[in-house]
C-alpha positions as CSV (number, residue, x, y, z in Angstrom):
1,X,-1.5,-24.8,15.6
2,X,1.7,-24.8,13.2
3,X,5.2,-24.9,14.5
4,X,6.8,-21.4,14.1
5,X,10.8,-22.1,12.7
6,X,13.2,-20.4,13.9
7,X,15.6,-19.1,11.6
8,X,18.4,-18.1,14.2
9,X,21.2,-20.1,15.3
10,X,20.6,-19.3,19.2
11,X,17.5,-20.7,21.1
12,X,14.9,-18.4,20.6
13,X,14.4,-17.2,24.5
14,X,18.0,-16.7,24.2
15,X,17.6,-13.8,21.9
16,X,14.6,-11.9,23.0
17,X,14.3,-8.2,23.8
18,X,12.5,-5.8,25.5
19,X,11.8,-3.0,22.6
20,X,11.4,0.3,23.6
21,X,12.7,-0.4,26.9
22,X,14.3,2.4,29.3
23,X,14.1,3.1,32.8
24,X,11.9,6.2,33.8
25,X,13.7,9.3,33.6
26,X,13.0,11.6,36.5
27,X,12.2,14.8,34.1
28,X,10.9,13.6,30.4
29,X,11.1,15.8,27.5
30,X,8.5,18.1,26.6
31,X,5.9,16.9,24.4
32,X,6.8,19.6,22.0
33,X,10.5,19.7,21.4
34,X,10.8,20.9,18.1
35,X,9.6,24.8,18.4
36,X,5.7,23.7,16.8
37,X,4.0,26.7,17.0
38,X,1.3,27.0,20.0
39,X,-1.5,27.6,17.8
40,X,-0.8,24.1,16.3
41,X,0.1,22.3,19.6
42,X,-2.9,24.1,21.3
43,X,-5.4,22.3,19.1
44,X,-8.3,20.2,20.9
45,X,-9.1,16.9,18.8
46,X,-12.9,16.8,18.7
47,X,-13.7,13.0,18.7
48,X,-16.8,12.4,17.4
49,X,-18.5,8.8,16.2
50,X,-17.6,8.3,12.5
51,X,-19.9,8.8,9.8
52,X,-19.8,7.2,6.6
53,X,-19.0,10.4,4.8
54,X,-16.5,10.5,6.5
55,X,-14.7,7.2,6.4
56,X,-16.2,6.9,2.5
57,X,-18.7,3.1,3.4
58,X,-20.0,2.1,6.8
59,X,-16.5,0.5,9.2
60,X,-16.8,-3.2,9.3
61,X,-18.9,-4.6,12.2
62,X,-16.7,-4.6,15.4
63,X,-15.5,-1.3,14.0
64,X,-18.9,0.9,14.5
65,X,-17.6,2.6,17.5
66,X,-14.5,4.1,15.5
67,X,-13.8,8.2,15.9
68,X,-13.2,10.8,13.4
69,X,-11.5,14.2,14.0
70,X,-9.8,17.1,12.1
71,X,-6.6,19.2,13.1
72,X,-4.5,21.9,11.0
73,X,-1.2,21.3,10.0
74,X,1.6,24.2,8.7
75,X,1.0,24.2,5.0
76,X,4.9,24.0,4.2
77,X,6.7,23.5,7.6
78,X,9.9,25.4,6.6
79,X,7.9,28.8,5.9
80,X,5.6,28.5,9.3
81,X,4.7,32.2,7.9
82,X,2.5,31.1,5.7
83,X,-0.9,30.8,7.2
84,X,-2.6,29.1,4.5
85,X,-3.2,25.8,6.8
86,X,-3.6,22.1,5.2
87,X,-6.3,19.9,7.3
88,X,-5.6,16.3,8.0
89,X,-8.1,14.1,8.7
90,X,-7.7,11.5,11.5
91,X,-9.3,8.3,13.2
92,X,-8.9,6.2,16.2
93,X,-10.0,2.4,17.2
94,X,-10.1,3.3,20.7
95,X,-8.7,1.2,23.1
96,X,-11.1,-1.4,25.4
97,X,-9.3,-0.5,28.2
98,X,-6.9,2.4,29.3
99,X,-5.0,3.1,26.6
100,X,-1.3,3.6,27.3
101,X,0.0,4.0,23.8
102,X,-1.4,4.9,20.8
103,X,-0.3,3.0,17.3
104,X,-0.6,4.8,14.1
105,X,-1.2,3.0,11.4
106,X,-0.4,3.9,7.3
107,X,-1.3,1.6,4.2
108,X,1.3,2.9,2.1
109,X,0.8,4.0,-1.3
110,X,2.5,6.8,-1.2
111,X,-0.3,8.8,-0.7
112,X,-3.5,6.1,0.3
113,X,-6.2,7.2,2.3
114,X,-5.7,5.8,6.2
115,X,-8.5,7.0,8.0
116,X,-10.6,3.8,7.8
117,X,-7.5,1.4,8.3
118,X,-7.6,1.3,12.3
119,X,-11.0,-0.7,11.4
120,X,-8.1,-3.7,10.4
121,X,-6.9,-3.8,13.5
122,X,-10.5,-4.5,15.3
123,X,-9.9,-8.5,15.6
124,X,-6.6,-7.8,17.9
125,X,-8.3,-8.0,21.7
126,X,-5.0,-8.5,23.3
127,X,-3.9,-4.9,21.8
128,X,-6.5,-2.9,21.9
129,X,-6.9,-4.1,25.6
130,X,-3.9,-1.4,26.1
131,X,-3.3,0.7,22.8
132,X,-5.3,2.7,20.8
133,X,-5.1,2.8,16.8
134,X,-5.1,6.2,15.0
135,X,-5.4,6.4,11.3
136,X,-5.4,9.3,9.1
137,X,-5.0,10.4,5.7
138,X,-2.1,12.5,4.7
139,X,-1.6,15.3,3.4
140,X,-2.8,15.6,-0.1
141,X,-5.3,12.5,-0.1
142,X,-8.8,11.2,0.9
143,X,-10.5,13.9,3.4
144,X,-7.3,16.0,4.0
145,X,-6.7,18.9,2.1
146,X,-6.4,16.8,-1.4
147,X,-4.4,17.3,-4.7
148,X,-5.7,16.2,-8.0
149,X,-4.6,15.4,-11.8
150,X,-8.4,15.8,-13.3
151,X,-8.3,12.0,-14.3
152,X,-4.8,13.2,-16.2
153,X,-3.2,9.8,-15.2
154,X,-5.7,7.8,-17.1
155,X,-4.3,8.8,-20.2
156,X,-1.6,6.9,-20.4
157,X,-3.8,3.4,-19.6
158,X,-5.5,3.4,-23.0
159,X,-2.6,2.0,-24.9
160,X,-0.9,-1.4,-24.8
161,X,2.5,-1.4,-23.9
162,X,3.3,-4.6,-24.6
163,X,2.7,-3.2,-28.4
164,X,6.2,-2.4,-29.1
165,X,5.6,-0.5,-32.2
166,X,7.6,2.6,-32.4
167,X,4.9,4.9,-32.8
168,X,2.2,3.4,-29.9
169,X,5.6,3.8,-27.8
170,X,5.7,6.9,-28.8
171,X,2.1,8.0,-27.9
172,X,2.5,6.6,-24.4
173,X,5.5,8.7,-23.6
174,X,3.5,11.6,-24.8
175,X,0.3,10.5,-22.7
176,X,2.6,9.9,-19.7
177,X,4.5,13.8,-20.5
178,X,1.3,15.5,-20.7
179,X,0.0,13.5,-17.4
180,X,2.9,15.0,-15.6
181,X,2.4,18.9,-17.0
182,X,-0.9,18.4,-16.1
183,X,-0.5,17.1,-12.3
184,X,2.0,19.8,-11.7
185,X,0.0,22.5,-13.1
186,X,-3.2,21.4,-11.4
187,X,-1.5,20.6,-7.6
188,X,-0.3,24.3,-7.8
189,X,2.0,25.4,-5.2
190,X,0.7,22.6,-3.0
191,X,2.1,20.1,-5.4
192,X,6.1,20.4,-4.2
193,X,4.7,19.9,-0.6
194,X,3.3,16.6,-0.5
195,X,6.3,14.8,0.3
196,X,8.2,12.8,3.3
197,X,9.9,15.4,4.5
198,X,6.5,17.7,5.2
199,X,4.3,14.3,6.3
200,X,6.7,13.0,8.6
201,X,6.1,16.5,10.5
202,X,2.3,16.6,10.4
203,X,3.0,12.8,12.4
204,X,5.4,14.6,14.8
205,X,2.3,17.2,15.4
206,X,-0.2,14.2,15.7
207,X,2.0,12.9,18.7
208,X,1.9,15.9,20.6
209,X,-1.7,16.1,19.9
210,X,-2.6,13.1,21.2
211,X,-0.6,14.1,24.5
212,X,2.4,10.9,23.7
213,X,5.7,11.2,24.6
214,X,6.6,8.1,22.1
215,X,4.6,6.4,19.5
216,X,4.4,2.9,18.0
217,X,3.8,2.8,14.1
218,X,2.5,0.2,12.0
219,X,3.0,0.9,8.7
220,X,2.2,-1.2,5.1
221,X,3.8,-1.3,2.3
222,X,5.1,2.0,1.3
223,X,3.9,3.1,5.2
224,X,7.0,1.4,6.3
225,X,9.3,3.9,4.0
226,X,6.9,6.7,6.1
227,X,7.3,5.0,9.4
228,X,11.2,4.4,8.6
229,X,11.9,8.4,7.9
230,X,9.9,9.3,10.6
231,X,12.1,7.3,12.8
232,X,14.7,8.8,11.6
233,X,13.9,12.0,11.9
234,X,12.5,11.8,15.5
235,X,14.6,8.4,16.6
236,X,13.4,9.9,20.7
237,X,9.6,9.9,19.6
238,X,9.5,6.0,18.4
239,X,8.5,3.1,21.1
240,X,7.8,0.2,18.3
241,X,8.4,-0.1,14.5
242,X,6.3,-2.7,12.7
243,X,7.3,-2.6,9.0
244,X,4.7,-5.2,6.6
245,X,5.1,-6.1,3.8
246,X,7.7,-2.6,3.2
247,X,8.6,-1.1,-0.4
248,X,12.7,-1.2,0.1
249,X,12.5,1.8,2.2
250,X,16.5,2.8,2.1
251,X,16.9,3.2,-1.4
252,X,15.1,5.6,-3.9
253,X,11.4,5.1,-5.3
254,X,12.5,4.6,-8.4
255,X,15.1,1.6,-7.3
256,X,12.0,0.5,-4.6
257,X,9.8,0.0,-7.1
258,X,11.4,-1.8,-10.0
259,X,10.8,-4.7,-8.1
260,X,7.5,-4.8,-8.6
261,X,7.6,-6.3,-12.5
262,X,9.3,-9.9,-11.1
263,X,6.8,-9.5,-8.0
264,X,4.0,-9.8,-9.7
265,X,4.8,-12.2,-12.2
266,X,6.1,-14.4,-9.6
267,X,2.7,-13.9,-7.9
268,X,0.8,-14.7,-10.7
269,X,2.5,-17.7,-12.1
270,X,3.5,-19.6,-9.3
271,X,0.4,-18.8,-6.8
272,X,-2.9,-17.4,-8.5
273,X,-2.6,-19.1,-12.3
274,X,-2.1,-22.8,-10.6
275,X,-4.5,-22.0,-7.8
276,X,-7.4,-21.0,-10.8
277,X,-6.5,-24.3,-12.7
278,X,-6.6,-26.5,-9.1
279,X,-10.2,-25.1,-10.0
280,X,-10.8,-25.5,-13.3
281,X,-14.4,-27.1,-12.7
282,X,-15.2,-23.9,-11.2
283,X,-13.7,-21.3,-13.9
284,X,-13.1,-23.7,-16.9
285,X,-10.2,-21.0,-17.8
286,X,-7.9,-24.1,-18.7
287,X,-6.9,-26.9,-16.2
288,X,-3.0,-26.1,-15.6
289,X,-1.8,-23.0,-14.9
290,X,-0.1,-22.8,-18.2
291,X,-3.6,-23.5,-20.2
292,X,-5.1,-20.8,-18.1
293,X,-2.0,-18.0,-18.8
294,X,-3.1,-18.8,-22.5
295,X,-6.5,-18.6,-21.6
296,X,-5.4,-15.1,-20.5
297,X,-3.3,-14.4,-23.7
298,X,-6.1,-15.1,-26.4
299,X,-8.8,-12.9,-24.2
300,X,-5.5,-10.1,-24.2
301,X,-5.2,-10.6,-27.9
302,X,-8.8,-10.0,-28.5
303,X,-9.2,-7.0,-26.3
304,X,-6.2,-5.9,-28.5
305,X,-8.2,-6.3,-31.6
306,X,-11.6,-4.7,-30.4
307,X,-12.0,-3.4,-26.6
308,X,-14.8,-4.2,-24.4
309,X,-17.1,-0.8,-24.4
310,X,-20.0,-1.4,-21.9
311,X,-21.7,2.2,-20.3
312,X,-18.9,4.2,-20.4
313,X,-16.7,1.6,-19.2
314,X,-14.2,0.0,-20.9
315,X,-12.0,-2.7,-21.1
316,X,-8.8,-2.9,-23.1
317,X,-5.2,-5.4,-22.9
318,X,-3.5,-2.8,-20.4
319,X,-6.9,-2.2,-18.3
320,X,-7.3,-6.6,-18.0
321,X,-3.4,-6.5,-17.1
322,X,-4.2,-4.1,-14.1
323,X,-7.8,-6.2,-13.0
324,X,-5.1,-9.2,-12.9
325,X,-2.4,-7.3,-11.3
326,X,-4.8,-5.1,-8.8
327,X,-6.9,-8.7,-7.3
328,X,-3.7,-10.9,-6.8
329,X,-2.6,-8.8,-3.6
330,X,-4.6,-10.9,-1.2
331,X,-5.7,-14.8,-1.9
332,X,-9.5,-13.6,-0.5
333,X,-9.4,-11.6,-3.9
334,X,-8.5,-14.8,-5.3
335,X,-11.9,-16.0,-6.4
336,X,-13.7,-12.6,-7.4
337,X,-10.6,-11.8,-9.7
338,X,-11.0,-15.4,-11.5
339,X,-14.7,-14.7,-11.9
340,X,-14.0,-11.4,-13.9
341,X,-11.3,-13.0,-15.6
342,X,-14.0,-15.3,-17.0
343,X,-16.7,-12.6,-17.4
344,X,-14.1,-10.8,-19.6
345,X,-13.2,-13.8,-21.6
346,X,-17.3,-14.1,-22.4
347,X,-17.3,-10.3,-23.6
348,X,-15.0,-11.3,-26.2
349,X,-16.5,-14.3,-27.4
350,X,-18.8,-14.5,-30.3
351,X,-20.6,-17.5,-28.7
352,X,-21.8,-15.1,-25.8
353,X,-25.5,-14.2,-26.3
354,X,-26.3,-10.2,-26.1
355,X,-28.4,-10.6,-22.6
356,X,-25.1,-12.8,-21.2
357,X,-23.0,-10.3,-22.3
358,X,-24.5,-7.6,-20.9
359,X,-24.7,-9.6,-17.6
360,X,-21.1,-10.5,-17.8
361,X,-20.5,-6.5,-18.1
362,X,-21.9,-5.1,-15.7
363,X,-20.5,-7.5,-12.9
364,X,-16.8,-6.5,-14.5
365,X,-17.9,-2.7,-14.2
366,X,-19.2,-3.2,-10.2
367,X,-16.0,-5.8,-9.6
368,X,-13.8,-2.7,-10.9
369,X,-15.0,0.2,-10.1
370,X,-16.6,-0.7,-6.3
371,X,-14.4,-2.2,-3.4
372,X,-15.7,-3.9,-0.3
373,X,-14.5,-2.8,3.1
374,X,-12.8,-5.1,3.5
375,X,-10.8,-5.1,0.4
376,X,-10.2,-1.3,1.0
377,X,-8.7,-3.0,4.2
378,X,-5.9,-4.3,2.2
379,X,-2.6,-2.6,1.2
380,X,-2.4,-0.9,-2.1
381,X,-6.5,-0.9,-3.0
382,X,-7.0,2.3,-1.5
383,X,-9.2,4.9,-3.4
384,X,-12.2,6.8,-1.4
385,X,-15.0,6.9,-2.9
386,X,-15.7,10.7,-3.8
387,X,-12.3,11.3,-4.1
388,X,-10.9,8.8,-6.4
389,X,-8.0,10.9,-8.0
390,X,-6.1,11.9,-4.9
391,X,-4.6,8.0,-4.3
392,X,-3.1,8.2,-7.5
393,X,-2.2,12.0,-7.5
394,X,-0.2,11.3,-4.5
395,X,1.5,8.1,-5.7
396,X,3.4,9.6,-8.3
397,X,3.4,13.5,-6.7
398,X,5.2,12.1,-3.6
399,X,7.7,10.1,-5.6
400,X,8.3,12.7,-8.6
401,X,9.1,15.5,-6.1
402,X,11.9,13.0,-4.0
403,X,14.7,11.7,-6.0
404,X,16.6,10.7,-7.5
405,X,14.3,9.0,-10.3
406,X,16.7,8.5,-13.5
407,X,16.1,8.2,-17.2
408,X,14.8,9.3,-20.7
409,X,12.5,8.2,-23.4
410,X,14.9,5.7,-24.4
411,X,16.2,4.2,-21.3
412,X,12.4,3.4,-20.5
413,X,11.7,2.0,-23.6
414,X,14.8,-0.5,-23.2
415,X,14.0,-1.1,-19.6
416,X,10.4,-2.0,-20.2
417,X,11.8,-4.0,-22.8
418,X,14.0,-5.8,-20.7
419,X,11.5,-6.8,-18.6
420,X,9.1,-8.2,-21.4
421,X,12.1,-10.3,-22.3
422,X,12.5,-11.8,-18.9
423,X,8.6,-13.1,-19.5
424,X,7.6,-10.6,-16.7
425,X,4.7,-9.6,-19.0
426,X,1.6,-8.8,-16.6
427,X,3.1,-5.8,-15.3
428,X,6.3,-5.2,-16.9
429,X,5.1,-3.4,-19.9
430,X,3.3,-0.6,-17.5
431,X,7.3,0.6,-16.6
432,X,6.8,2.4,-19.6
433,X,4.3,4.7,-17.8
434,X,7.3,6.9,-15.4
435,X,5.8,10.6,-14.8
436,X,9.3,11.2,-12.9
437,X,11.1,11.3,-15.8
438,X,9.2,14.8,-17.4
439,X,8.7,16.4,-13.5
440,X,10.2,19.6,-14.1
441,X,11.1,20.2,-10.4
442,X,14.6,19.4,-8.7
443,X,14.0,16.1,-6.4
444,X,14.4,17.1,-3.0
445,X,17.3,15.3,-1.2
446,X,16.0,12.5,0.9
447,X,18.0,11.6,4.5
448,X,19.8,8.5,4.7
449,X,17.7,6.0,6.5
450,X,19.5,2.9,8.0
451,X,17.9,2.2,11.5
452,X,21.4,3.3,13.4
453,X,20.3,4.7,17.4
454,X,16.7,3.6,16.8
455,X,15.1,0.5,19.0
456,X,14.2,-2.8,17.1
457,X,12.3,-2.2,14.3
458,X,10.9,-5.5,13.3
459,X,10.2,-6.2,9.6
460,X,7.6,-8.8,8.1
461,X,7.0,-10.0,4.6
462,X,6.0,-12.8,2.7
463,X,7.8,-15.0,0.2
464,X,5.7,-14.0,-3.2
465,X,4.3,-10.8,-2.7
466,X,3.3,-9.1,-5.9
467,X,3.8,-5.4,-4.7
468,X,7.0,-5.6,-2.5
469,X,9.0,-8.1,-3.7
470,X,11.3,-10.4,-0.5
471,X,14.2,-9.2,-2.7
472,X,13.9,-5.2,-2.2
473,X,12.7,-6.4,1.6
474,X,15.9,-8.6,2.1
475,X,18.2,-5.2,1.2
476,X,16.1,-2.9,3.5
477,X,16.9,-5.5,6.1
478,X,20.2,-5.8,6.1
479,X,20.8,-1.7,5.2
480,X,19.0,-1.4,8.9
481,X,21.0,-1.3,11.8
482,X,19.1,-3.7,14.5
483,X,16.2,-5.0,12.4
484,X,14.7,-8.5,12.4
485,X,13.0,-10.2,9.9
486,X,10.0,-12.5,9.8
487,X,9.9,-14.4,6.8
488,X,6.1,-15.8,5.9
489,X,6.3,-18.9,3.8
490,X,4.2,-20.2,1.2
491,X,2.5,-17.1,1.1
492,X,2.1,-14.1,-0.8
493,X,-0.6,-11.9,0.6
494,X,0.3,-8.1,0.4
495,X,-0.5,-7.0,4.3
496,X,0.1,-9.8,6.7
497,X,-0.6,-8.8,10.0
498,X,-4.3,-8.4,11.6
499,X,-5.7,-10.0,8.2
500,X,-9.5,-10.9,8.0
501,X,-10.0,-14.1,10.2
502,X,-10.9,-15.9,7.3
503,X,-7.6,-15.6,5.8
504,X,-5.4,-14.9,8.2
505,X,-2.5,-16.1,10.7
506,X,-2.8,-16.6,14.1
507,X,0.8,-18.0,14.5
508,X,2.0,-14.5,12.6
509,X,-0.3,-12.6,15.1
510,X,0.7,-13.4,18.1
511,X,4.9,-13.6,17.4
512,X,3.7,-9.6,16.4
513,X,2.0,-9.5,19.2
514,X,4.1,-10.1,21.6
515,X,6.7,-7.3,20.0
516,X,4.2,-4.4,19.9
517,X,2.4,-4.7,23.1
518,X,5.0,-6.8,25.2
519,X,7.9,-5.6,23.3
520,X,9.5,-9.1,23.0
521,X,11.5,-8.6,19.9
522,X,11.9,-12.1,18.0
523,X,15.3,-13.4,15.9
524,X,15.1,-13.6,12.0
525,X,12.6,-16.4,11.8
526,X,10.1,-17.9,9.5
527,X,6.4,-18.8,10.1
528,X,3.9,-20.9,7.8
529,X,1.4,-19.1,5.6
530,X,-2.2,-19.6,5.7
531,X,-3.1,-22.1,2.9
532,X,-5.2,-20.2,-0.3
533,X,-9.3,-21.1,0.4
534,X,-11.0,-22.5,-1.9
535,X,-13.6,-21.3,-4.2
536,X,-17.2,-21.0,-3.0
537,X,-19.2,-24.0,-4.1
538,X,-15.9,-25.9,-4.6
């Protein structure tokens, strides 16, 4: 068992709280207090046993008994007059015993599927003994009513942006204009209403659905901006925040995500590069983790000179910088993303024979374009199969419409630069590629979201993750009012809590734990990570 630090100055007992915690009021208020229309609030969720249709793959084992339903929601909830209703798809984990609170749970995004993520939470006995866990997919994604681009967002992935010629510049601001006229034209008059302000509404109208006076919300990533407004907006509806690994949820996207170049290089230098080298018997992709960045560079510089065209699938330097960036979220991607690192590498070498080469390709196509469960599990690999353009619809849509998202052609040519210049070359490039800056549509005005009359929100994140860097989730912390932080070290997984047993932390677990079912709020502390496993047949 490892020793779980402290970081506060007070013994810990000292400074534990009850969250959540008020006496029992003699005459509650109404499950409905915000004037939802009857024929929303008089909906009856039919529960049925999943089916893989419906979920998109079979739930993981010790998730087969998992429940799918459908509601309505108001299409835009400031004009209830319009009839034309959206459908959101829902899930629950049900509870083993009774359940006296139901948890939603969100992986973030903006704008990933949910519906299978309860299926996560299927290793936690101790909380499903008492809660239930509800997923769903929001509005615009997965099996609600969905939005598409038509593949419009793939456009701007066939150039290099590390290619700092004036012209290829150029052509990616045009690919990533027409991306945008294209994803507003297609989304319709649904486009301006996939947004916070409209999703944290369709949550209000789950509550009262599922007959709860309060709610406890677990949300990932960019969930915890989703969880954050929603608490805001209904501070009387929330029992227990749990923010993992959050995006810097009181700021703007645009100032959330700039972040993410310095995550990931962080990530990749100091945790996935050395941990591929510890291994180079294994990978032979160079024995420190400098050799093996090389390695990287010179199968980058190849791809630059002819791309690897397999079946219709192909792979080119900004499509290898997103297979790096995409499988260093997790350490149990660890090994699968060095194996199509190498496969790559062997597609661009003239010693390859024609049968290996055709081997190598179609792993690299099956590793890209098809996810495991449990990798669909993790924060920020979302996707559902047979609807793989509403993630990313969603992930700019959401952002584009709320604002305020700065800049021009020029200022995102110098800042990509300026990132490239700071070596923050896996993803640093891609901040070339910023639909926001062409959305013809006013941002909406977000609220101002700094935890003030809310109960303990407790916030979690680890030291190198790639997605959310600890920078952006240090401000968020100390911009909300009554917050504590758990700080993982020596670790960098994106999604902490409830990870797959394999890789997971039982230490982190419980401390959670003990907040969302006991509500036992912890100081600002630090816990151990879980070491990096090694590599089959190591």
């Amino acid at each position: 068992m490892k020793r779980i630090r402290s970081a506060a100055a007070v013994p810990a007992v000292a400074a534990l709280l009850l969250a959540g915690f008020t006496p029992a009021l003699a005459n509650e208020n109404p499950l409905n207090s915000t004037g939802i229309p009857a024929r929303y609030t008089n909906q009856v969720l039919d529960w049925h046993r999943c089916s893989v249709e419906e979920l998109g793959t079979a739930p993981p084992p010790g998730s087969e008994h998992m429940e799918c339903a459908t509601h309505l929601t108001p299409r835009d909830w400031n004009k209830l007059s319009d009839t034309r209703d959206l459908t959101i798809a829902i899930s629950r984990l049900p509870a083993t015993g009774q359940a006296a609170d139901s948890l939603l749970i969100n992986p973030g995004g903006p704008g990933a599927e949910g519906r299978i993520y309860p299926a996560r939470l299927r290793y936690q006995d101790r909380l499903l003994a008492s809660q239930e866990v509800i997923g769903f997919d929001p509005r615009g994604t997965g099996r609600s009513t969905s939005i598409s681009c038509g593949g419009a967002l793939d456009g701007p992935e066939q150039f290099d942006p590390r290619n700092r010629d004036a012209k290829n510049l150029e052509t990616i601001l045009d690919a990533t204009d027409k991306a945008a006229q294209l994803c507003m034209e297609r989304a319709g008059d649904l486009g301006p209403l996939m947004n916070t302000g409209q999703t944290v509404r369709d949550i209000d109208l789950l509550r009262v659905l599922l007959k709860r006076q309060k709610i406890n919300w677990l949300g990932y990533s960019a969930g915890a901006w989703m969880g954050a407004h929603y608490a805001t907006a209904f501070p009387s509806r929330v029992k227990r925040v749990l923010l993992d690994s959050p995006v810097e949820f009181t700021t703007s996207w645009e100032r959330a995500f700039a972040w993410q170049p310095l995550g990931f290089e962080r990530r990749w230098r100091q945790d996935f590069l050395p941990w591929m080298a510890k291994y180079d018997k294994v990978y032979g992709f160079g024995s420190t983790a400098e050799a093996a960045r090389q390695t990287f560079e010179t199968v980058r510089a190849a791809l630059g000179v002819r791309p690897v065209k397999y079946n219709g699938f192909t792979v080119n330097p900004n499509i290898l910088d997103s297979i790096a960036a995409e499988g260093i979220y997790g350490k149990r991607q660890f090994h699968g993303t060095a194996t199509t690192l190498v496969d790559i590498r062997k597609l661009t070498q003239q010693s390859t024979s024609e049968k290996e080469k055709a081997e190598a390709a179609l792993r690299v196509k099956a590793a890209v374009e098809t996810k495991d469960v449990e990798t669909r599990l993790m924060p920020g690999q979302g996707s559902l199969p047979g609807a793989p353009d509403s993630y990313p619809t969603n992930f700019w849509t959401v952002r584009c419409n709320e604002g305020p998202w700065p800049g021009d052609r020029a200022s995102v040519v110098r800042q990509s630069q300026d990132h490239l210049d700071k070596q923050q070359t896996l993803v640093g490039g891609k901040w070339m590629v910023q639909p926001c800056i062409f959305w013809r549509k006013p941002p909406l005005t977000l609220p101002k979201v700094d935890g003030r009359g809310l109960p303990p929100t407790l916030i979690v994140q680890s030291v190198h993750d790639p997605a959310t860097a600890i920078e952006g989730t240090r401000r968020a912390h100390a911009a909300f009012a009554g917050s504590r932080m758990i700080t993982v070290t020596d670790e960098g997984d994106h999604g902490l809590y409830a990870a797959n047993p394999a890789v997971g932390n039982p230490d982190l677990d419980k401390v959670i734990n003990q907040y969302l079912i006991d509500g036992v709020v912890p100081p600002n502390m630090t816990v151990p990570g879980s070491p990096l496993p090694p590599p089959p047949g190591s």
